[in-house]
DRENDO-1510 file (C-alpha; in Angstrom, 1 decimal, always signed):
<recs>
REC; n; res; u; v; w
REC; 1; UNK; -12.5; -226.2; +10.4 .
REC; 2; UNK; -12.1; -223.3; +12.7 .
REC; 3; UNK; -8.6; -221.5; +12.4 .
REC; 4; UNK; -6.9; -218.8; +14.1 .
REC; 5; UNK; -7.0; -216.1; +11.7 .
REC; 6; UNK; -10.9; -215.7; +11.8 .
REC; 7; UNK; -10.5; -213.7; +14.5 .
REC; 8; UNK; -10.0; -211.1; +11.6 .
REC; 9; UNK; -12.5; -211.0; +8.9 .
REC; 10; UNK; -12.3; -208.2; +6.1 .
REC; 11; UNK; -15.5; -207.4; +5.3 .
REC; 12; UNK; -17.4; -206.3; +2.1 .
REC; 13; UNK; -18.7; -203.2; +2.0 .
REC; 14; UNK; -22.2; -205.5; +0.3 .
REC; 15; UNK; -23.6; -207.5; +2.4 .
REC; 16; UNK; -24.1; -211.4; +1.1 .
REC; 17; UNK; -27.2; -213.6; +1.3 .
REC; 18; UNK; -27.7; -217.1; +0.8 .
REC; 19; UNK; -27.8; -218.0; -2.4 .
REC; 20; UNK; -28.9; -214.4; -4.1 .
REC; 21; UNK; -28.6; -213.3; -7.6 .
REC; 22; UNK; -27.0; -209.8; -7.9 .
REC; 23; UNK; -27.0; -207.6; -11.3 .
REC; 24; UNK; -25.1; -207.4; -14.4 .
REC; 25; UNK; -24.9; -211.8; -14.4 .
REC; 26; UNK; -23.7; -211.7; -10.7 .
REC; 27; UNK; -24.5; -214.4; -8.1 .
REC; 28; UNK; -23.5; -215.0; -4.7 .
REC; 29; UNK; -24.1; -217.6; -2.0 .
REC; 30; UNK; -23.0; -218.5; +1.5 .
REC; 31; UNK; -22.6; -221.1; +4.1 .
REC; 32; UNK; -20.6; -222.5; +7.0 .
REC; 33; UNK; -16.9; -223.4; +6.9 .
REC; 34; UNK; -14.1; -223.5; +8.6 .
REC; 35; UNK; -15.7; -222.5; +11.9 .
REC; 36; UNK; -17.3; -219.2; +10.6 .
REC; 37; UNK; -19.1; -218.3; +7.3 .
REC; 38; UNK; -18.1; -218.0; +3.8 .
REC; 39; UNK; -19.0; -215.9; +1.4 .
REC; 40; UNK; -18.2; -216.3; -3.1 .
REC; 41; UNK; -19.2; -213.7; -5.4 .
REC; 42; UNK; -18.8; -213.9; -8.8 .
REC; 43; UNK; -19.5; -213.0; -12.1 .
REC; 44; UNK; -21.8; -215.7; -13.7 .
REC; 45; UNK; -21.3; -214.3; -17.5 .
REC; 46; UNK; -19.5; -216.9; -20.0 .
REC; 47; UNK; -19.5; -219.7; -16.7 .
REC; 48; UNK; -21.9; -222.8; -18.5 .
REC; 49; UNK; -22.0; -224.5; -15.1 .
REC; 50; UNK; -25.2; -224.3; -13.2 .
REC; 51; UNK; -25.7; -222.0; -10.6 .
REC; 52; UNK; -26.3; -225.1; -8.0 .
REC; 53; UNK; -23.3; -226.8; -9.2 .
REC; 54; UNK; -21.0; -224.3; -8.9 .
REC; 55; UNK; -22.0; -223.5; -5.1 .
REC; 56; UNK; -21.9; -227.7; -4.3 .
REC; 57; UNK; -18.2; -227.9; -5.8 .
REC; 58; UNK; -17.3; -225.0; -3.5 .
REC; 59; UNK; -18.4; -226.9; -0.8 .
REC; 60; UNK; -16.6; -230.1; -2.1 .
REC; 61; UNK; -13.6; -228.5; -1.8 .
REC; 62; UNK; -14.3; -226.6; +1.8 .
REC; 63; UNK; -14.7; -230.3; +2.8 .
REC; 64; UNK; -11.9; -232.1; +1.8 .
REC; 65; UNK; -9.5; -229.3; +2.9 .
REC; 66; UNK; -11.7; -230.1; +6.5 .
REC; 67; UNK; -10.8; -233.6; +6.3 .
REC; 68; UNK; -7.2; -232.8; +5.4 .
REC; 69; UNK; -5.8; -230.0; +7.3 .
REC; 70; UNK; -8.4; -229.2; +10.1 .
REC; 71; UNK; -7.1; -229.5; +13.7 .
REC; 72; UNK; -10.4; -229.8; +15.3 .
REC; 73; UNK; -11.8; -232.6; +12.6 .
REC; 74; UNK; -10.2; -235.0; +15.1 .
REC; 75; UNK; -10.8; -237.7; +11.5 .
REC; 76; UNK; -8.6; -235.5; +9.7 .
REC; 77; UNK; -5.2; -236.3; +8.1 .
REC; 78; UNK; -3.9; -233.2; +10.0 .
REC; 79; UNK; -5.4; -234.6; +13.3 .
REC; 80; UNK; -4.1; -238.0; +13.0 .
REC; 81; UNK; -0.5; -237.3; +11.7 .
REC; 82; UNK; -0.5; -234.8; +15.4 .
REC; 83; UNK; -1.5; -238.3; +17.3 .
REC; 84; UNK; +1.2; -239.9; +16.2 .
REC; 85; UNK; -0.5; -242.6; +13.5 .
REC; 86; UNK; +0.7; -242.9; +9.9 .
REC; 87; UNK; -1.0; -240.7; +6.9 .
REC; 88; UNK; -0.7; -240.8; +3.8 .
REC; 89; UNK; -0.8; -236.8; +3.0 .
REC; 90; UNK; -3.2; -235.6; +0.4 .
REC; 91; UNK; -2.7; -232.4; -2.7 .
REC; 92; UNK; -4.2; -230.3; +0.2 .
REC; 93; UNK; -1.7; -231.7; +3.2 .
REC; 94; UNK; +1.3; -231.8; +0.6 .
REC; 95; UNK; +0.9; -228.4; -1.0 .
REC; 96; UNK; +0.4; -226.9; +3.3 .
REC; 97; UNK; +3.3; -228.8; +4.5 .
REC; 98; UNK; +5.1; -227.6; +1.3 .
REC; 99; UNK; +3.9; -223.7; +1.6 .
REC; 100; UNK; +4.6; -223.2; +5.3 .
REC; 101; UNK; +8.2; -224.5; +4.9 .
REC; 102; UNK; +8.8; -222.0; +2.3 .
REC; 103; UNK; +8.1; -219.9; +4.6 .
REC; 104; UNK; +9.6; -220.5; +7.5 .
REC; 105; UNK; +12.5; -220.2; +5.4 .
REC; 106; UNK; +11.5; -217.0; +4.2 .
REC; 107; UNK; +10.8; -215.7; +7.3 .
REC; 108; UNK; +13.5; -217.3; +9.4 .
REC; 109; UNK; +11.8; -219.1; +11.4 .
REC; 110; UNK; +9.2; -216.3; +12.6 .
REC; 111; UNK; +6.4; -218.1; +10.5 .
REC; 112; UNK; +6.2; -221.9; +11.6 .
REC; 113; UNK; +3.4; -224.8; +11.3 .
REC; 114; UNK; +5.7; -227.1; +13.3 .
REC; 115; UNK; +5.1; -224.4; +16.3 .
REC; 116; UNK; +2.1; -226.2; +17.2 .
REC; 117; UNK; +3.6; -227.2; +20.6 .
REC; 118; UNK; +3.7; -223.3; +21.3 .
REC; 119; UNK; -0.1; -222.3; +20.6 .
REC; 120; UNK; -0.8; -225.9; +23.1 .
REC; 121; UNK; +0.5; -224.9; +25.8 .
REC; 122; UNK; -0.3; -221.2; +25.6 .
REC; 123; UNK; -3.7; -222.4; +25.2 .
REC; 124; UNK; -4.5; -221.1; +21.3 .
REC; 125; UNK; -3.7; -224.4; +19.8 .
REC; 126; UNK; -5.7; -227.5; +20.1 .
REC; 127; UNK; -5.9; -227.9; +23.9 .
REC; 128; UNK; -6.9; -225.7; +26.7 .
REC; 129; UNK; -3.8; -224.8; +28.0 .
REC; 130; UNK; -2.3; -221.5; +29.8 .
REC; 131; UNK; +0.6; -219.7; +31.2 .
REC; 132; UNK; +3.1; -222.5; +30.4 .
REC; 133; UNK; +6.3; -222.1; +33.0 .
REC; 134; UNK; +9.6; -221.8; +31.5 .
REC; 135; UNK; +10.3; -225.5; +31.6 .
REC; 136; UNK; +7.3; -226.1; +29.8 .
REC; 137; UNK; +8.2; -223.7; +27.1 .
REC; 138; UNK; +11.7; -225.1; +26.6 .
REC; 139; UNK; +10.2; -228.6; +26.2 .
REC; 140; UNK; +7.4; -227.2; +23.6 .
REC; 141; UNK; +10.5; -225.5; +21.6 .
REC; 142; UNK; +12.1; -228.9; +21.4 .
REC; 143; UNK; +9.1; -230.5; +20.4 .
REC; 144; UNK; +9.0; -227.8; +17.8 .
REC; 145; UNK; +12.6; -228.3; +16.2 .
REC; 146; UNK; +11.2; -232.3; +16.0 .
REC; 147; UNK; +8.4; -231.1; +13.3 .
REC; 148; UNK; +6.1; -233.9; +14.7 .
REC; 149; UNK; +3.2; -231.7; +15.3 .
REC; 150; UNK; +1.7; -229.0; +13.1 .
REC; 151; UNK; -0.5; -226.5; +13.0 .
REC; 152; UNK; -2.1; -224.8; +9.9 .
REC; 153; UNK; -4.1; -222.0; +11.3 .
REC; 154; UNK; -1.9; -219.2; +10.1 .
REC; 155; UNK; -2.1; -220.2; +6.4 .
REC; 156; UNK; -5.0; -222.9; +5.7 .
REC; 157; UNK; -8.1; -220.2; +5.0 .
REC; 158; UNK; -5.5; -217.9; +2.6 .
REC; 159; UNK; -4.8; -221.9; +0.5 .
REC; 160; UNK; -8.6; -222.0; +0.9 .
REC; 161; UNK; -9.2; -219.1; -0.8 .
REC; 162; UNK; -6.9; -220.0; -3.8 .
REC; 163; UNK; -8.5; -223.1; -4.3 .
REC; 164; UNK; -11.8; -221.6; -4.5 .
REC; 165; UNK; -10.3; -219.4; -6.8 .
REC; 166; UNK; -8.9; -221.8; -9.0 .
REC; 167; UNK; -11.8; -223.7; -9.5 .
REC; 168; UNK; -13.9; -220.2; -10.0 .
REC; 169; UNK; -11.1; -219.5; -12.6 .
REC; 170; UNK; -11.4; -223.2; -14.6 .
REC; 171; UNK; -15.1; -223.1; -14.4 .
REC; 172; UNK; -14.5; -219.7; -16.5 .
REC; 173; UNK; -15.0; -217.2; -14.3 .
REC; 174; UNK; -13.2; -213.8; -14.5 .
REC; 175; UNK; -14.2; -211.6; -11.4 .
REC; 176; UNK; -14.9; -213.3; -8.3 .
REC; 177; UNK; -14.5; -212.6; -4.5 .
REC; 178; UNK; -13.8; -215.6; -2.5 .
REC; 179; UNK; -14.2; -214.8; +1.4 .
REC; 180; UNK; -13.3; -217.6; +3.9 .
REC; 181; UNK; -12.5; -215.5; +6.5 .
REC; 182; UNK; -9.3; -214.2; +4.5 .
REC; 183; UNK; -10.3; -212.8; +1.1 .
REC; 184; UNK; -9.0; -213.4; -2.4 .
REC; 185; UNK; -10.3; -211.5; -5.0 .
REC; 186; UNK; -9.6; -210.8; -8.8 .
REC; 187; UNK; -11.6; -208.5; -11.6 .
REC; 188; UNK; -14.9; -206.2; -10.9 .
REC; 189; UNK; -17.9; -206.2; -8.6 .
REC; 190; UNK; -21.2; -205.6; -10.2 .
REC; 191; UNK; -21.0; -202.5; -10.2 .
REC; 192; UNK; -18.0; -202.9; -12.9 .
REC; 193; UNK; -15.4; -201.2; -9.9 .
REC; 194; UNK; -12.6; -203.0; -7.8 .
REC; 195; UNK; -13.8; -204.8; -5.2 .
REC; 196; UNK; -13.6; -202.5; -1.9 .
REC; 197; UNK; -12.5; -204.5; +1.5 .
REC; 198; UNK; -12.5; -203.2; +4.9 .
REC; 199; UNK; -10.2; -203.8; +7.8 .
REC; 200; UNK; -11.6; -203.7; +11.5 .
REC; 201; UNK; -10.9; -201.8; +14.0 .
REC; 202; UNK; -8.7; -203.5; +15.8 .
REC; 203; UNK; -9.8; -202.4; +19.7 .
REC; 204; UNK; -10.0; -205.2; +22.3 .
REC; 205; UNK; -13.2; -206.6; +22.3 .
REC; 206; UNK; -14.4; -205.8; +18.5 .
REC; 207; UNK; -15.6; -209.3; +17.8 .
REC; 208; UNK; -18.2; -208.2; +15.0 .
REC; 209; UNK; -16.4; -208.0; +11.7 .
REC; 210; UNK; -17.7; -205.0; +10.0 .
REC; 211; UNK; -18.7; -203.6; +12.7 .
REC; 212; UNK; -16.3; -200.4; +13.3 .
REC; 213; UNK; -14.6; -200.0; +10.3 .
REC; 214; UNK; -10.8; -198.3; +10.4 .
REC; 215; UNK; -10.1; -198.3; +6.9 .
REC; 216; UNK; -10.8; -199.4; +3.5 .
REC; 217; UNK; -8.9; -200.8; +0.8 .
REC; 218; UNK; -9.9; -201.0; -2.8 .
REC; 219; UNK; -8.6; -203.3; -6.2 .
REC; 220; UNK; -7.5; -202.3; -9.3 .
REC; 221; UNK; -9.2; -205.3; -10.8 .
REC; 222; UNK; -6.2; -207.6; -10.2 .
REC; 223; UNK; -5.5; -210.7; -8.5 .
REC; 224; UNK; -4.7; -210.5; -4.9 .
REC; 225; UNK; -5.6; -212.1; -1.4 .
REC; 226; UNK; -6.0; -210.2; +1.1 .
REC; 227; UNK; -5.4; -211.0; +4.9 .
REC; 228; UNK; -5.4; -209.1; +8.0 .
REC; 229; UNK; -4.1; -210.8; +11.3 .
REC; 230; UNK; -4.3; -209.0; +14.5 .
REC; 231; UNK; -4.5; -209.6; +18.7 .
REC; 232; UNK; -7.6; -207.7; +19.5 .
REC; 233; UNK; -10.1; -210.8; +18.7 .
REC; 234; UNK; -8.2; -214.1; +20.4 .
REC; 235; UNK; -6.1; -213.0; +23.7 .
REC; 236; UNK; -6.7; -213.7; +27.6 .
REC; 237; UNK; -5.9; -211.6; +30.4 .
REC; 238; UNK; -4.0; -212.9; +33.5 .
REC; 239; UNK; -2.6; -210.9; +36.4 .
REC; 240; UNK; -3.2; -208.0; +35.1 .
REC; 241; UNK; -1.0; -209.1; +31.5 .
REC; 242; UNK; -2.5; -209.6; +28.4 .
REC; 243; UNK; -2.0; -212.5; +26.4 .
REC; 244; UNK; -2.4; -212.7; +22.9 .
REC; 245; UNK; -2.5; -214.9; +20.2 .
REC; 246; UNK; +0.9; -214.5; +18.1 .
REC; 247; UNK; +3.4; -216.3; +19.7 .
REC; 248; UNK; +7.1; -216.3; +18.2 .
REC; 249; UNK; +8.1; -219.2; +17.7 .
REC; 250; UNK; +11.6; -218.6; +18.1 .
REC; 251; UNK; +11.3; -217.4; +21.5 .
REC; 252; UNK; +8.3; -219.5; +22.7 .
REC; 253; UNK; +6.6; -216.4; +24.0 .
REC; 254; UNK; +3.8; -214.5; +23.0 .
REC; 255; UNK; +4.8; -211.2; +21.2 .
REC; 256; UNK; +4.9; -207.8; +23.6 .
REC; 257; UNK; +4.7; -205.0; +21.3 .
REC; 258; UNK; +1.9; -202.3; +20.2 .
REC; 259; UNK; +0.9; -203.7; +16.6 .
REC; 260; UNK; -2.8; -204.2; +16.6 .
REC; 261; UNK; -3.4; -205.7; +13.3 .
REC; 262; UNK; -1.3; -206.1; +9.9 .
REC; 263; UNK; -2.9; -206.2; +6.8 .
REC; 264; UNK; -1.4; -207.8; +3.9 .
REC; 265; UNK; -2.1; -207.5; +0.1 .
REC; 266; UNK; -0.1; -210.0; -2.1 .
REC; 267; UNK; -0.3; -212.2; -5.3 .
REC; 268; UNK; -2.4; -215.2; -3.3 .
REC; 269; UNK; -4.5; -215.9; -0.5 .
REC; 270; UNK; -1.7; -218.2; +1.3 .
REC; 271; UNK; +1.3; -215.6; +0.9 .
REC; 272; UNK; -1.1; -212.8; +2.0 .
REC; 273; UNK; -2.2; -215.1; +5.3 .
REC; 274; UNK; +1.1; -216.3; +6.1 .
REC; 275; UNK; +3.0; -212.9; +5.5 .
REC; 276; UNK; +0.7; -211.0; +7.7 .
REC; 277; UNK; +1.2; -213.2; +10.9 .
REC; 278; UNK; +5.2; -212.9; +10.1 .
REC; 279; UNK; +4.3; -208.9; +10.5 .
REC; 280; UNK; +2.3; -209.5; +13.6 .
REC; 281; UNK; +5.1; -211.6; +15.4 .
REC; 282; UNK; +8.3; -209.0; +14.6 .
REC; 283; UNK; +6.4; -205.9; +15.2 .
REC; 284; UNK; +5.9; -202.5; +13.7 .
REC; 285; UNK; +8.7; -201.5; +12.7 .
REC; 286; UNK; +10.1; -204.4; +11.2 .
REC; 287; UNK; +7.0; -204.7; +9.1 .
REC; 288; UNK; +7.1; -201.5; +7.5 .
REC; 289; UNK; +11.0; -202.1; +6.3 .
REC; 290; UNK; +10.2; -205.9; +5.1 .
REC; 291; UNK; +7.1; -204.4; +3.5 .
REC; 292; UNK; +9.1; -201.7; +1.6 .
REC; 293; UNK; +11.4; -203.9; +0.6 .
REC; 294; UNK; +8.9; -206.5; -1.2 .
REC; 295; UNK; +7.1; -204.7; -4.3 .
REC; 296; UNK; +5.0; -207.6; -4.6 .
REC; 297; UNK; +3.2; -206.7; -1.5 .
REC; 298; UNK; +1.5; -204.0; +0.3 .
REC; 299; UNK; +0.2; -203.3; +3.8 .
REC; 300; UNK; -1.7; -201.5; +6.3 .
REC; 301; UNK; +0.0; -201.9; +9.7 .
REC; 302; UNK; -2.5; -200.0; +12.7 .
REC; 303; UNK; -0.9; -199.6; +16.1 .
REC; 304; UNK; -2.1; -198.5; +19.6 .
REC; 305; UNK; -1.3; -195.1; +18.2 .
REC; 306; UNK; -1.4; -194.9; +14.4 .
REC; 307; UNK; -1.5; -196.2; +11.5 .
REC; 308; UNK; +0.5; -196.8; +8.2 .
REC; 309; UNK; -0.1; -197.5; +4.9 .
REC; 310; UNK; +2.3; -198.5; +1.8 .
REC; 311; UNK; +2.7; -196.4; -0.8 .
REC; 312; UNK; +1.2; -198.8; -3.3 .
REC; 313; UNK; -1.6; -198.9; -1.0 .
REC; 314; UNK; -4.7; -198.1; -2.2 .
REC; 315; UNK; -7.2; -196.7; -0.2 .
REC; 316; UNK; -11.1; -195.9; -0.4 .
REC; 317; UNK; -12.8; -193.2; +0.6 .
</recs>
C-alpha cells in the first residue's frame, strides 16, 4: 500500500540492511510495504521469539493492514467500501475509520478521510485527475459531507507503526525503531542513546530521503512517533502555478501558503501522522500557536524562509 505521506521519510542517521544483526543484542531487517521500504530495529535482549519469526509477524501485520485500508489493493476492504459494495470492516478498518473521526473533530474539519473526493479530482487520490473546475470542486465537497468515500493516506503508515510497535512491545521488546515511512520509536539504539531522526530538506525536487538533511531530532528514550508531512515531494506545476498535495478540505482547494514541511512529535505514530498534515493545511502560523498550546506534542515547522522549532524540541547536533 502506497500512501501519501511517503513523500516524507525521516531517516536514520544508521543505515539498515536486510536482515543484519547489530551489537549489544540488536537486530534489524527490512522489506517492501506500503509502496516504499520499511525498516524495524530492535533490541533482541529478553525477546524468546526467533529472529525469523519475529521479522514474518511484521510482515503478517504489513499485509493485512494492505488488505484492509490500502487504496491501491483494488481487493481491499478500503477499495471495495469506495466502489460502493458492502464490507464488513476489520480491527484495522474500525480502529482508521474510528481515529480519523476523532480527528476531524479535533481539527475541525481540516483533517478528513472522507475528503477522498478532493485528492480524486485534484489528481493525488486514487485517479489521475487535474485542475478540477469550480463545479467539479463543489460536487467533490458534497460528495465529501456524504462520507461514502475515504481515504487513509494521511494517517494509515503512523497506525502502522503502532501496530508494529505493539506487537514489538508483547513480543517483550523494550527499544525498538519502527520506520514505515513515518517513524515510531521508544527506548535506546545500540549505542544505549535516543534514537536520532532526521528531517529532509524540504526543496522542490528532494525525492531521496536522507539525502540533504535540514535538521535532526533526537529521543529521550520515550515513546513517540514521529511524522513529517510536507509539499516538496508530491506537487505538479500548471501554468506557471504549483500544485501541491495538501488540499483543505474545507475549501476544496489546495493550500497557498509558504510551509514546506511540518514535523510532528507525539505520543503515537497515528496522532503524530495525522497532526502534521492538520499543520500543513492551516499554515505556519497557525501551527506554531496549536503547537504551543498542546504539551503533548512538539514540532519543527520549516518555511521558504526559516525555520522553527518547539521549545520541548530536542535537537541534535
Amino acid at each position: 500500500m502506497r500512501v501519501d505521506n511517503i513523500f516524507f521519510t525521516a531517516m536514520l542517521l544508521v543505515s539498515a540492511v536486510l536482515t543484519s544483526s547489530c551489537s549489544r543484542g540488536y537486530d534489524s531487517f527490512s522489506g517492501y510495504a506500503q509502496g516504499g521500504v520499511y525498516t524495524v530495529k530492535y533490541n533482541r535482549d529478553g525477546v524468546t521469539m526467533g529472529r525469523r519469526a519475529v521479522r514474518d509477524s511484521v510482515e503478517a501485520v504489513l499485509r493485512a493492514i494492505d488488505g484492509s485500508v490500502s487504496g491501491y489493493n483494488k481487493s481491499s476492504i478500503l477499495s471495495r467500501f469506495n466502489s460502493g459494495e458492502p464490507v464488513i470492516p476489520d480491527e484495522h478498518f474500525s480502529a482508521l475509520s474510528e481515529l480519523s473521526e476523532q480527528f476531524r473533530q479535533r481539527t475541525g474539519g481540516a483533517f478528513d478521510a472522507a475528503a477522498a473526493p478532493l485528492f480524486d479530482i485534484w489528481g493525488f487520490g486514487f485517479t489521475p485527475d487535474s485542475l478540477p473546475s469550480p463545479e467539479t470542486v463543489a460536487e467533490a465537497l458534497e460528495l465529501c459531507s456524504q462520507r461514502k468515500k475515504l481515504n487513509f493516506n494521511a494517517i494509515a503508515q503512523g497506525y502502522t507503526c503502532d501496530v508494529i510497535a505493539a506487537f514489538l512491545d508483547r513480543a517483550g521488546v523494550k527499544d525498538m525503531l519502527v520506520d514505515v515511512g513515518e517513524i515510531y520509536c521508544r527506548g535506546v539504539n545500540a549505542s544505549g542513546n535516543g534514537w536520532s531522526i532526521g528531517i529532509d530538506d524540504p526543496y522542490d525536487g528532494n525525492n531521496t530521503p536522507g539525502e540533504s538533511i535540514k535538521g535532526i531530532w533526537v529521543s529521550d528514550g520515550g515513546s513517540y512517533g514521529v511524522v513529517t508531512s510536507g509539499n516538496y515531494r508530491k506537487f505538479y506545476v500548471r501554468d506557471g502555478k504549483k500544485y501541491a498535495h495538501t488540499i483543505d478540505p474545507r475549501t476544496g482547494y489546495p493550500v497557498r501558503h509558504n510551509l514546506l514541511s511540518a514535523t510532528i512529535i507525539a505520543p503515537t505514530g497515528a496522532e503524530a501522522d495525522a497532526l502534521a498534515t492538520y499543520c500543513m493545511v492551516i499554515g505556519p502560523e497557525e501551527a506554531v500557536s496549536f503547537i504551543e498550546s498542546d504539551s503533548s506534542i512538539e514540532g519543527c515547522l520549516i518555511t521558504s524562509d526559516s525555520t522553527w522549532y518547539s521549545s520541548g524540541f530536542r535537537r541534535g547536533l
